[in-house]
C-alpha positions as a Python dict, from the first residue, in 0.01 Angstrom:
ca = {
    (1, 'X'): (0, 0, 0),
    (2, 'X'): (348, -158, -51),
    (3, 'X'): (658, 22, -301),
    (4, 'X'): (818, -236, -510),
    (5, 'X'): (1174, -119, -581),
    (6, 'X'): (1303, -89, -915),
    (7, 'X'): (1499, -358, -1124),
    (8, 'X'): (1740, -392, -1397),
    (9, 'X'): (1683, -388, -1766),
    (10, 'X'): (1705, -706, -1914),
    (11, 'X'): (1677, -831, -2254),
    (12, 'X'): (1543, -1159, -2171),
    (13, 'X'): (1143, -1206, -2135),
    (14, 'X'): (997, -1478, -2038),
    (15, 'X'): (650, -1408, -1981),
    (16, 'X'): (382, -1651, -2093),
    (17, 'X'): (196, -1592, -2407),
    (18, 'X'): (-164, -1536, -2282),
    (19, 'X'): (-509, -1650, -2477),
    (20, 'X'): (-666, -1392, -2722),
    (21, 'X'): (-947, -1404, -2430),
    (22, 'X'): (-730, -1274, -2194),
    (23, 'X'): (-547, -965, -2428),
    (24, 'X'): (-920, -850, -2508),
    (25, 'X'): (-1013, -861, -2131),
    (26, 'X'): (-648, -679, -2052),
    (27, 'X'): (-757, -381, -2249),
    (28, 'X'): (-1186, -388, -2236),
    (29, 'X'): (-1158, -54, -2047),
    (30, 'X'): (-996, 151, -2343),
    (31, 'X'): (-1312, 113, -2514),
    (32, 'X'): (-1492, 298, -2238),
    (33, 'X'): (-1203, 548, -2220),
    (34, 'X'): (-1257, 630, -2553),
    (35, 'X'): (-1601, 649, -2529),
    (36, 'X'): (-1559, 933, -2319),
    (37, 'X'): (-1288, 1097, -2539),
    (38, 'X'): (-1481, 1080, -2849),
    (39, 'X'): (-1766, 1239, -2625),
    (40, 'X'): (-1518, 1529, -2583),
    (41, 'X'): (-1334, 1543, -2876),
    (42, 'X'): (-1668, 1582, -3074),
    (43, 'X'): (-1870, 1758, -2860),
    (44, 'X'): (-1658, 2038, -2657),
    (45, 'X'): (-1601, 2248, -2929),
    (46, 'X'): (-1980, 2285, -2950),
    (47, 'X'): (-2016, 2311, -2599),
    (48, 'X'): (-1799, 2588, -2499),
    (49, 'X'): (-1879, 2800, -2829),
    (50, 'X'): (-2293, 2777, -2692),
    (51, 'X'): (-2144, 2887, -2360),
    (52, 'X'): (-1961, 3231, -2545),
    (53, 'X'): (-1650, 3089, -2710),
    (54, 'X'): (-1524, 3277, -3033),
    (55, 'X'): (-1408, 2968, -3269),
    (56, 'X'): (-1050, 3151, -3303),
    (57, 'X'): (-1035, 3117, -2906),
    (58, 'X'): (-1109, 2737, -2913),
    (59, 'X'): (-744, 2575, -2913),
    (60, 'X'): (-692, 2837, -2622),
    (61, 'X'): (-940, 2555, -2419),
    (62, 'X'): (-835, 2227, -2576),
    (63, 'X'): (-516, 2326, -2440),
    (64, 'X'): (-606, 2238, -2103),
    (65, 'X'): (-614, 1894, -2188),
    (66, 'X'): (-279, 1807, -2356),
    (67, 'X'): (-89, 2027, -2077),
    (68, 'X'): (-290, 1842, -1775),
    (69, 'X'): (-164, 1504, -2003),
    (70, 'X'): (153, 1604, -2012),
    (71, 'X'): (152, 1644, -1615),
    (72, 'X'): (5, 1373, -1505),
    (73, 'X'): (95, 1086, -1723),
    (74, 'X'): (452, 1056, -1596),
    (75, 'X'): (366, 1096, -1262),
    (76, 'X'): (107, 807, -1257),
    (77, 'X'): (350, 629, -1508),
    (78, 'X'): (600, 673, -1223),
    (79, 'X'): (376, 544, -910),
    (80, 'X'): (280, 253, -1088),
    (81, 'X'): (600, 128, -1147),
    (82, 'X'): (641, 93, -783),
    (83, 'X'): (323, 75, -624),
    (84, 'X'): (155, -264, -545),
    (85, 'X'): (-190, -318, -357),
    (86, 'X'): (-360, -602, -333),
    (87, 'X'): (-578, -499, -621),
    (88, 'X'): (-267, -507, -857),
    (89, 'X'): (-57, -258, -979),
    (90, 'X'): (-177, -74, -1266),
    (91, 'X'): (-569, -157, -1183),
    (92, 'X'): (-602, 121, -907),
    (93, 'X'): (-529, 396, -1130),
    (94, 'X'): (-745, 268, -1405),
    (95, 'X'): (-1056, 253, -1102),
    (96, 'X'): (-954, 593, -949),
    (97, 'X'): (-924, 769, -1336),
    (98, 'X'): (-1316, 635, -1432),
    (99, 'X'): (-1428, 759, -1105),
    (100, 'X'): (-1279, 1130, -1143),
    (101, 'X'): (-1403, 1128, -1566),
    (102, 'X'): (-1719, 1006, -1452),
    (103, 'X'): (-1790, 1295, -1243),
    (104, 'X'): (-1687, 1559, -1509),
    (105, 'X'): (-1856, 1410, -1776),
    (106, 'X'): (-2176, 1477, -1575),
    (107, 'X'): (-2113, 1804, -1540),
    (108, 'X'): (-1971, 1960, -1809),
    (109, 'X'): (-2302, 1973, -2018),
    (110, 'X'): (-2416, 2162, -1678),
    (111, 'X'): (-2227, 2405, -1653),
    (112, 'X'): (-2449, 2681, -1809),
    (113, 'X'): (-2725, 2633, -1489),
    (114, 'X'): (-2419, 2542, -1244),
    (115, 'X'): (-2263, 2931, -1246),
    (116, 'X'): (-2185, 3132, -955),
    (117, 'X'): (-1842, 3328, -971),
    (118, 'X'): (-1725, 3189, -1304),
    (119, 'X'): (-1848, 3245, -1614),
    (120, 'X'): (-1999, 2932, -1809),
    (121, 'X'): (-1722, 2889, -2093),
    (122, 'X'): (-1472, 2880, -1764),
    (123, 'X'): (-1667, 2629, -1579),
    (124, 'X'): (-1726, 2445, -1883),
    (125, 'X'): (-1331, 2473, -1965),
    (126, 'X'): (-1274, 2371, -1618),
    (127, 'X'): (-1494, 2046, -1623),
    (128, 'X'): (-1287, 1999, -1999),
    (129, 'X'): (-924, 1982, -1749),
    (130, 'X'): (-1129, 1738, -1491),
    (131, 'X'): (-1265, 1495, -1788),
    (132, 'X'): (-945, 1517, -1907),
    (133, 'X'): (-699, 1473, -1635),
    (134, 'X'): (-917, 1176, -1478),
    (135, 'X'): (-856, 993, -1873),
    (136, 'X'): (-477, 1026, -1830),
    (137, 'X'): (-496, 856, -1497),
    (138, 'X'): (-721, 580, -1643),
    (139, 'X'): (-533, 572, -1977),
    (140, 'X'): (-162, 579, -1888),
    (141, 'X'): (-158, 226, -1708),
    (142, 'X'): (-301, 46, -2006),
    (143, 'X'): (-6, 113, -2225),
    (144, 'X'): (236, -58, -1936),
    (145, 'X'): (-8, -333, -1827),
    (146, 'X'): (14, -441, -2206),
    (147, 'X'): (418, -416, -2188),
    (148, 'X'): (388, -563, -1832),
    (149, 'X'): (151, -908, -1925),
    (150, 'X'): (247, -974, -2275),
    (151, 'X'): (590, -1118, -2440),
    (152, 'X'): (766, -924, -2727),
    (153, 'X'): (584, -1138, -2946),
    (154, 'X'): (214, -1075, -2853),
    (155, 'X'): (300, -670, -2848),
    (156, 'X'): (188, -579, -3132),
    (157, 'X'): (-140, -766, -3143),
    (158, 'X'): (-159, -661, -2779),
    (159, 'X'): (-152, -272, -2886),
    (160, 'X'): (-387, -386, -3199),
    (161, 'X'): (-646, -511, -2969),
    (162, 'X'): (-608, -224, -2746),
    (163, 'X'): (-659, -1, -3094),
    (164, 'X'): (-1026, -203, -3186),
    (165, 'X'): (-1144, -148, -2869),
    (166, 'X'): (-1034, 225, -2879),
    (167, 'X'): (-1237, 209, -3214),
    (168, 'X'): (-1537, 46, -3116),
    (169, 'X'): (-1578, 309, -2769),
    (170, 'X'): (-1520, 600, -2982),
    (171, 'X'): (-1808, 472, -3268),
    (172, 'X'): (-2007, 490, -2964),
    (173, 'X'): (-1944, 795, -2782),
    (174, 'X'): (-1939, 1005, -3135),
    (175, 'X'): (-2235, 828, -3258),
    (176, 'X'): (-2483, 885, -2925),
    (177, 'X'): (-2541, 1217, -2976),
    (178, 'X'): (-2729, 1114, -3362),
    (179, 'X'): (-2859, 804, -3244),
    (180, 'X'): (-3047, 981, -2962),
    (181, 'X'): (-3137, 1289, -3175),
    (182, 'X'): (-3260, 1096, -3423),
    (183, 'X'): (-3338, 737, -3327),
    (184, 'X'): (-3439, 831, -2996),
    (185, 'X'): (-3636, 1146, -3012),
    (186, 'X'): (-3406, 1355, -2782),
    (187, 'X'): (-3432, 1723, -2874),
    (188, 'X'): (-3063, 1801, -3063),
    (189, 'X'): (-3100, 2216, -3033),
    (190, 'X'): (-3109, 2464, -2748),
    (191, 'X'): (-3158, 2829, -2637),
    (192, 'X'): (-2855, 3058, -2648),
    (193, 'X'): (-2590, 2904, -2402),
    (194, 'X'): (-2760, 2619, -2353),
    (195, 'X'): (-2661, 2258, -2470),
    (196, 'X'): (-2893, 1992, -2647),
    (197, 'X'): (-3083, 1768, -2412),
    (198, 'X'): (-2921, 1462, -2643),
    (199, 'X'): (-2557, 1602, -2631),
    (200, 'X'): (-2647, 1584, -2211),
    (201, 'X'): (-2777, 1263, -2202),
    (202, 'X'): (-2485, 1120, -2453),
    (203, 'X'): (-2221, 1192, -2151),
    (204, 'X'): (-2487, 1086, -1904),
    (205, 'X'): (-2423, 764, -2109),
    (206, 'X'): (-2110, 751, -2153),
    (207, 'X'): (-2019, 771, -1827),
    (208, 'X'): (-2176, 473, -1749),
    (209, 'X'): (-1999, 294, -1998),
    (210, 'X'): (-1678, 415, -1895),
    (211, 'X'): (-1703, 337, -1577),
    (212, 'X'): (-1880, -47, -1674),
    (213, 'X'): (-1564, -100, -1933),
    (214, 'X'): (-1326, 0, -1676),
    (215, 'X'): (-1496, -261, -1390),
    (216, 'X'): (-1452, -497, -1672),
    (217, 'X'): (-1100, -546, -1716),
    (218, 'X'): (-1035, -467, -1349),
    (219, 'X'): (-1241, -796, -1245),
    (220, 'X'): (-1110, -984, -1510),
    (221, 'X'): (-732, -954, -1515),
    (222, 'X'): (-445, -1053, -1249),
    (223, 'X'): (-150, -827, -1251),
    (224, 'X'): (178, -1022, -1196),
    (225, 'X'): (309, -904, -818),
    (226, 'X'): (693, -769, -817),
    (227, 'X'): (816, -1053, -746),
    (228, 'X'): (685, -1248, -1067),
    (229, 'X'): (743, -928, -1270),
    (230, 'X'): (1089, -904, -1184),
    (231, 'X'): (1128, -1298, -1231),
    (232, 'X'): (984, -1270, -1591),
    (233, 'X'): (1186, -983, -1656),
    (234, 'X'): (1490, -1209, -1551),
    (235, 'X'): (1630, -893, -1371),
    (236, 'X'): (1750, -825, -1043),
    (237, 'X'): (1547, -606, -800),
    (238, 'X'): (1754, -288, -702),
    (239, 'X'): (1696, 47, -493),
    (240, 'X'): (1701, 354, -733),
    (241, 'X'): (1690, 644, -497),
    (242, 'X'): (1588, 1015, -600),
    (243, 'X'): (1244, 959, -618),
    (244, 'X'): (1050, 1176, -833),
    (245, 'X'): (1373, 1335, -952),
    (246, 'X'): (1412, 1046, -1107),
    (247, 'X'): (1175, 1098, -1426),
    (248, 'X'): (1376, 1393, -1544),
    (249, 'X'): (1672, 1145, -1486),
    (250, 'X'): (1498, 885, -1713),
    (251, 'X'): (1387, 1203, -1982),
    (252, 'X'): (1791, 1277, -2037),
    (253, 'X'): (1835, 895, -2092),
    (254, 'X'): (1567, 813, -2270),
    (255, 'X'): (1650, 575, -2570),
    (256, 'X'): (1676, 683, -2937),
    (257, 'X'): (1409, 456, -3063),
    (258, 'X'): (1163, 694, -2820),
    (259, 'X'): (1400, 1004, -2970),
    (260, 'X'): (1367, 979, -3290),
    (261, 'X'): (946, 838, -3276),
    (262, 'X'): (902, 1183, -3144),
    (263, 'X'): (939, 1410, -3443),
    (264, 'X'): (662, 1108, -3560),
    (265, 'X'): (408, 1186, -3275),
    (266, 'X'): (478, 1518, -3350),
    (267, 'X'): (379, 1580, -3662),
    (268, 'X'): (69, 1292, -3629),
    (269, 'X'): (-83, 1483, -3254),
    (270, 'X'): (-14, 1837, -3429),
    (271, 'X'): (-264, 1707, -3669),
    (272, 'X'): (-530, 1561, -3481),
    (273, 'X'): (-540, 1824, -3244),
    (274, 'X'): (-639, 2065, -3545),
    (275, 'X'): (-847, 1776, -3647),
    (276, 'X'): (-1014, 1750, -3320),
    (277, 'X'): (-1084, 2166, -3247),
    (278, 'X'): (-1147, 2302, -3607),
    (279, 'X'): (-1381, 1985, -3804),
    (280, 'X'): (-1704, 2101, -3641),
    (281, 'X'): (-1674, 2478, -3744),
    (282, 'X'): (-1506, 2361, -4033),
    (283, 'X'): (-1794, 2168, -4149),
    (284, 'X'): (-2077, 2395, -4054),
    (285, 'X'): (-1893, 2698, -4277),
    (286, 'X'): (-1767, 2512, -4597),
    (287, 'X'): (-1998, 2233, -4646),
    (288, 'X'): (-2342, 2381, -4474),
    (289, 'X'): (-2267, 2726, -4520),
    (290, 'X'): (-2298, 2840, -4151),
    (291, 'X'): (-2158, 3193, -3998),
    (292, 'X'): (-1885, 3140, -3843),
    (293, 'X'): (-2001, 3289, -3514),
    (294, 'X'): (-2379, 3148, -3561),
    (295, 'X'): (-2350, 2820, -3326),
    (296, 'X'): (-2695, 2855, -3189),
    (297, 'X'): (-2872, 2760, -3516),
    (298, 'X'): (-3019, 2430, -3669),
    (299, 'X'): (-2746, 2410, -3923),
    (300, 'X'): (-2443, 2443, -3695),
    (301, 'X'): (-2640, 2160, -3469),
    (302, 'X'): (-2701, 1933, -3838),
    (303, 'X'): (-2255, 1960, -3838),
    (304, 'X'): (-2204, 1924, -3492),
    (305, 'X'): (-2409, 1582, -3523),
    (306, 'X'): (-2243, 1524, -3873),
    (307, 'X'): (-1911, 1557, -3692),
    (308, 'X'): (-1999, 1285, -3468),
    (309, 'X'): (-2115, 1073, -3746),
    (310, 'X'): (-1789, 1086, -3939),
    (311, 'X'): (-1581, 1077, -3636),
    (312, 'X'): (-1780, 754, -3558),
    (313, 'X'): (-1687, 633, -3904),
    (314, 'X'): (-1297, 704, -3871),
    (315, 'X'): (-1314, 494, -3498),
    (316, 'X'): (-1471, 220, -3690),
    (317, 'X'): (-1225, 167, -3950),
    (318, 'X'): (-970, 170, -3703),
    (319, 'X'): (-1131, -88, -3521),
    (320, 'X'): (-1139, -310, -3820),
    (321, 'X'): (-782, -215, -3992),
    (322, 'X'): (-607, -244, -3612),
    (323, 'X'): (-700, -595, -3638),
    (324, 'X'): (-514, -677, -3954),
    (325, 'X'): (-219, -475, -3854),
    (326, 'X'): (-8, -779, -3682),
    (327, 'X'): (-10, -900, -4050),
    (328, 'X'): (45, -623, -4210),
    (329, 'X'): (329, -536, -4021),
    (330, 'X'): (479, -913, -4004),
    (331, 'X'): (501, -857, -4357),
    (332, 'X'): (626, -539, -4455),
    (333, 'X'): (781, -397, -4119),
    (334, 'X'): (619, -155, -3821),
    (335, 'X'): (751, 135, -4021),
    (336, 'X'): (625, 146, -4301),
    (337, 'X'): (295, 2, -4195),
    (338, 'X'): (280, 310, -3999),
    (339, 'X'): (388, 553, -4315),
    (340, 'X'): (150, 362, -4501),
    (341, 'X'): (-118, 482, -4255),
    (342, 'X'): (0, 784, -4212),
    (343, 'X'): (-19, 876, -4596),
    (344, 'X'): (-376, 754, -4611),
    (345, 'X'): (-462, 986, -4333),
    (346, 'X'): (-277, 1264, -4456),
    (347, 'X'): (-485, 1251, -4804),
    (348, 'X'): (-835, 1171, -4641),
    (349, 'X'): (-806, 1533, -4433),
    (350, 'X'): (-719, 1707, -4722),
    (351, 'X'): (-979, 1575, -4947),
    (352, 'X'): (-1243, 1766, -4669),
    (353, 'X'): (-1128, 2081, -4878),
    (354, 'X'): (-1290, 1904, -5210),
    (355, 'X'): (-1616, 1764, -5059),
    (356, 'X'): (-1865, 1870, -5271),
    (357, 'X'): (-2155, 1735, -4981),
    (358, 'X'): (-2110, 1607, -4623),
    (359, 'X'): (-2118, 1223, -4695),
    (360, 'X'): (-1849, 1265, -4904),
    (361, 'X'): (-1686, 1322, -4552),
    (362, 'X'): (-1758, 975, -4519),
    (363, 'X'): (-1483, 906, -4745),
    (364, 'X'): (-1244, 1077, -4609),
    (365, 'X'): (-1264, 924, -4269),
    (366, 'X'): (-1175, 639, -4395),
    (367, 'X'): (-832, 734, -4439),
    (368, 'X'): (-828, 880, -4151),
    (369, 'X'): (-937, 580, -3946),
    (370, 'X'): (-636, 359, -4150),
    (371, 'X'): (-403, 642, -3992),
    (372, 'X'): (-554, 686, -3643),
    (373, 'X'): (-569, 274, -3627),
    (374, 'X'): (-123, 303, -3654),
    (375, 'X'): (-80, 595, -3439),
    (376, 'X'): (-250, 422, -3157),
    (377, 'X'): (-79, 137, -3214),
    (378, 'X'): (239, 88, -3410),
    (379, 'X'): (438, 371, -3246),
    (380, 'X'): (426, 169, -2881),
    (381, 'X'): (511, -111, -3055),
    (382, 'X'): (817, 6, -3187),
    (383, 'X'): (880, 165, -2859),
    (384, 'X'): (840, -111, -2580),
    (385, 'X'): (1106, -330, -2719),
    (386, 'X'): (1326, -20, -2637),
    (387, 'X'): (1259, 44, -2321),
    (388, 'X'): (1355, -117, -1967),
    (389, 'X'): (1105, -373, -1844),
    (390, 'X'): (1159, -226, -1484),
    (391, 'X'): (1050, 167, -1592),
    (392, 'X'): (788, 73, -1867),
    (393, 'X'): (542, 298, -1670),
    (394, 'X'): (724, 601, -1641),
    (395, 'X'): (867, 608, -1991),
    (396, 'X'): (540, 521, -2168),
    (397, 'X'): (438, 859, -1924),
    (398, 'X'): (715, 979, -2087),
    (399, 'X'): (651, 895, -2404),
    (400, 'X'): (339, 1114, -2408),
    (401, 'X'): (521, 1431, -2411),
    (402, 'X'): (506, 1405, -2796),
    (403, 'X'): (170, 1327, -2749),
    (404, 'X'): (75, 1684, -2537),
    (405, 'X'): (365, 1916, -2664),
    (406, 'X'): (254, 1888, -3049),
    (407, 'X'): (-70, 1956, -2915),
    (408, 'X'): (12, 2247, -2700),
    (409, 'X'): (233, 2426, -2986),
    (410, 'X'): (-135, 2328, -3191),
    (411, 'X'): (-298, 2531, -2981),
    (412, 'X'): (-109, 2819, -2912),
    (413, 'X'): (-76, 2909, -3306),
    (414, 'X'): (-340, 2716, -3494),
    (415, 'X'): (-537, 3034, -3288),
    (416, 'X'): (-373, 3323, -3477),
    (417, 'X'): (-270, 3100, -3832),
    (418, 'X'): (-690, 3071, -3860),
    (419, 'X'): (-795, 3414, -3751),
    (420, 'X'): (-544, 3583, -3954),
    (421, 'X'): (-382, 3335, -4207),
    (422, 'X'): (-687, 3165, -4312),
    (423, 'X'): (-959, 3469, -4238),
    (424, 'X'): (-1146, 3204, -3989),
    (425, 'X'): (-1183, 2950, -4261),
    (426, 'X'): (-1115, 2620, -4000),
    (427, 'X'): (-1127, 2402, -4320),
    (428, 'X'): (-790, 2503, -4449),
    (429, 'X'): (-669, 2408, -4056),
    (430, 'X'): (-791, 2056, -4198),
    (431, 'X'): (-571, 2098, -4492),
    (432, 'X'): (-284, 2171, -4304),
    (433, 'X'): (-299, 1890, -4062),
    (434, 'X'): (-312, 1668, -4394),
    (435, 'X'): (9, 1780, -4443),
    (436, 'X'): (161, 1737, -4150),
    (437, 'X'): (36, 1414, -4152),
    (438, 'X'): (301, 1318, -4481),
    (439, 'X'): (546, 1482, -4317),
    (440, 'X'): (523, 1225, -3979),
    (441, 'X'): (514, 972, -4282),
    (442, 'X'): (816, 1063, -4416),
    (443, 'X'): (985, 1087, -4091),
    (444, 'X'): (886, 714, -3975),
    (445, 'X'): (1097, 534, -4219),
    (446, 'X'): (1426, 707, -4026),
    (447, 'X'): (1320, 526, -3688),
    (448, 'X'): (1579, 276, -3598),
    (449, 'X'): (1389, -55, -3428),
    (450, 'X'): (1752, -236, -3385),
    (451, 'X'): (1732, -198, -2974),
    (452, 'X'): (1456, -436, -3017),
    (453, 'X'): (1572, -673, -3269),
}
């Protein structure tokens, strides 16, 4: 393994524009990344309540995952900036990341027959930090590798594409747990603190497919070596010394495009977070009429699966709007595309309150997808026009501080604000992410793109 020193910003780039064949290959393995996310985001909250959770201690565990993000994706952002092998420069992470998910997804639905020492909700919150620190690893590379292969003018339809594949793995991995429950025959309920043979077999599944996408764009795509990066770039290779010290260096400098999108990616993760922890509970108690506390019964397993349904639905919108956002935003502007998006999500989670049945749910995913479709990809198109072709790793690492911290603040007080504030009604957390949701709307239109232009 070779270190490629750093280079100089530069505003020229001269990289090729690359076939549409060649962006979808680029970014096949998101789909299987998501596959495995929507696995988690739709199924842990089930999990870990079967295994003892109380559903007031549930952002206590999701927390795991944004602070393990908020670790790691720097620090991979940072090696892959200078690391080279012959495999490329970004592809070794994206192997080593599916290897490491692979593994916890196996295990996590396991963890009830797997205890020893710990308790099942740890192990099972423990296999939750392993799934999700081996997605960071896989994940963070993608963002650079578009940055890295495409020219400022394929960007945004290189982030777009990323965003349909995103959508199409997520419809997958929140959709196996129905298909097999109902399609398939797999049984869909368990014994106290066990977990559904077709929630098992759905990560059993998804594994493979994570690892199969990953393969994919690994076999497919040809980083450009330092050399040919740095020529593109039209920069001059230079020694930055301080190593790791060095991200905290880039945090202090980071540019005010990235500033001021935080308070955006604030406001949007705050809400998806609550989206993510509170939809299943929320749906079992105000649309089926569930206890709160009963998560062993038939009904709580009929909105765990509905969960997956509508979170299928919201990935499949995406998939489709993400497409037409290059046009949308060549007309109108990135920003308010994205407050566009951001108000129609905002409204579709706080028409959940009003659902008089659950496929009226239906409906409001759809707004929801329209706003999860931006957020995945407008914001890093604003961004990587702002930032130094030479550190596009490490600040795109960077970059996902306001992707963890909003999630971590989520999780420390969405906990008490439910219990207490909302008497352990999760649907008004729902409500309240709607909200928050107009406010990152709001705050979009002040986000000055003029480093790109």
């Amino acid at each position: 393994m070779s270190v490629s020193t750093a280079t100089t910003s530069t505003s020229n780039d001269s990289k090729p524009r690359l076939s549409a064949r060649n962006i979808w290959n680029m970014s096949f393995g998101f789909l299987g990344i998501q596959a495995g996310f929507a696995l988690q985001n739709g199924n842990a909250s089930g999990i870990l309540q079967r295994y003892g959770a109380d559903v007031h201690e549930l952002p206590n565990f999701w927390l795991v995952a944004p602070i393990v993000g908020m670790i790691v994706q720097p620090i991979i952002g940072y090696y892959s900036d200078r690391t080279w092998v012959k495999m490329g420069r970004r592809k070794p992470f994206f192997l080593a990341g599916a290897i490491a998910a692979c593994f916890g997804m196996m295990l996590m639905p396991n963890a009830g027959i797997l205890t020893v020492a710990l308790s099942p909700v740890l192990l099972g919150a423990g296999m939750l930090m392993i799934m999700d620190a081996s997605f960071n690893v896989a994940m963070e590379p993608f963002r650079a590798l578009v940055a890295d292969k495409l020219p400022s003018s394929q960007r945004t339809m290189g982030f777009s594409v990323q965003t349909a594949l995103i959508g199409v793995g997520a419809v997958i991995g929140s959709w196996l747990p129905w298909f097999l429950a109902n399609k398939a025959g797999v049984a869909d309920t368990a014994g106290q603190g066990l977990i559904p043979d077709n929630v098992k077999w759905s990560f059993y599944i998804g594994a493979v497919i994570f690892i199969g996408a990953i393969l994919w764009t690994v076999l497919t795509t040809k980083e450009y070596p330092p050399e040919e990066h740095t020529r593109f770039s039209g920069g001059e290779r230079e020694h930055e010394k301080g190593g790791m010290s060095l991200i905290f260096k880039d945090m202090r400098n980071m540019p005010q495009t990235m500033r001021q999108l935080g308070m955006v990616q604030f406001f949007s993760w705050f809400a998806l977070f609550s989206m993510w922890v509170f939809t299943t509970p929320a749906i079992a108690n105000h649309i089926y009429g569930t206890a709160i506390d009963d998560s062993s019964s038939q009904t709580y397993s009929d909105a765990q699966n509905w969960t997956g349904i509508i979170f299928g639905v919201y990935n499949a919108v995406s998939a489709v709007f993400a497409l037409m956002l290059p046009r949308i935003a060549a007309k109108v502007g990135r920003r308010r595309t994205h407050a566009i998006a951001l108000v129609c999500g905002g409204l579709g989670l706080i028409s959940m309150y009003f659902a008089p049945n659950p496929n009226f749910l239906i409906l409001s995913m759809i707004g929801v997808g329209i706003a999860w479709a931006s957020i995945l990809a407008m914001p890093y198109a604003m961004l990587a026009g702002a930032l130094p072709a030479h550190k596009m790793g490490v600040y795109m690492g960077i970059f996902n501080f306001f992707i963890t911290i909003p999630q971590i603040v989520s999780g420390v007080i969405n906990r008490p604000i439910v219990h207490y504030l909302f008497g352990n009604k999760a649907i008004y957390a729902l409500v309240m992410a709607g909200v928050l949701l107009l406010f990152a709307a709001i705050s979009v239109i002040r986000v000055d793109e003029r480093a790109e232009e």
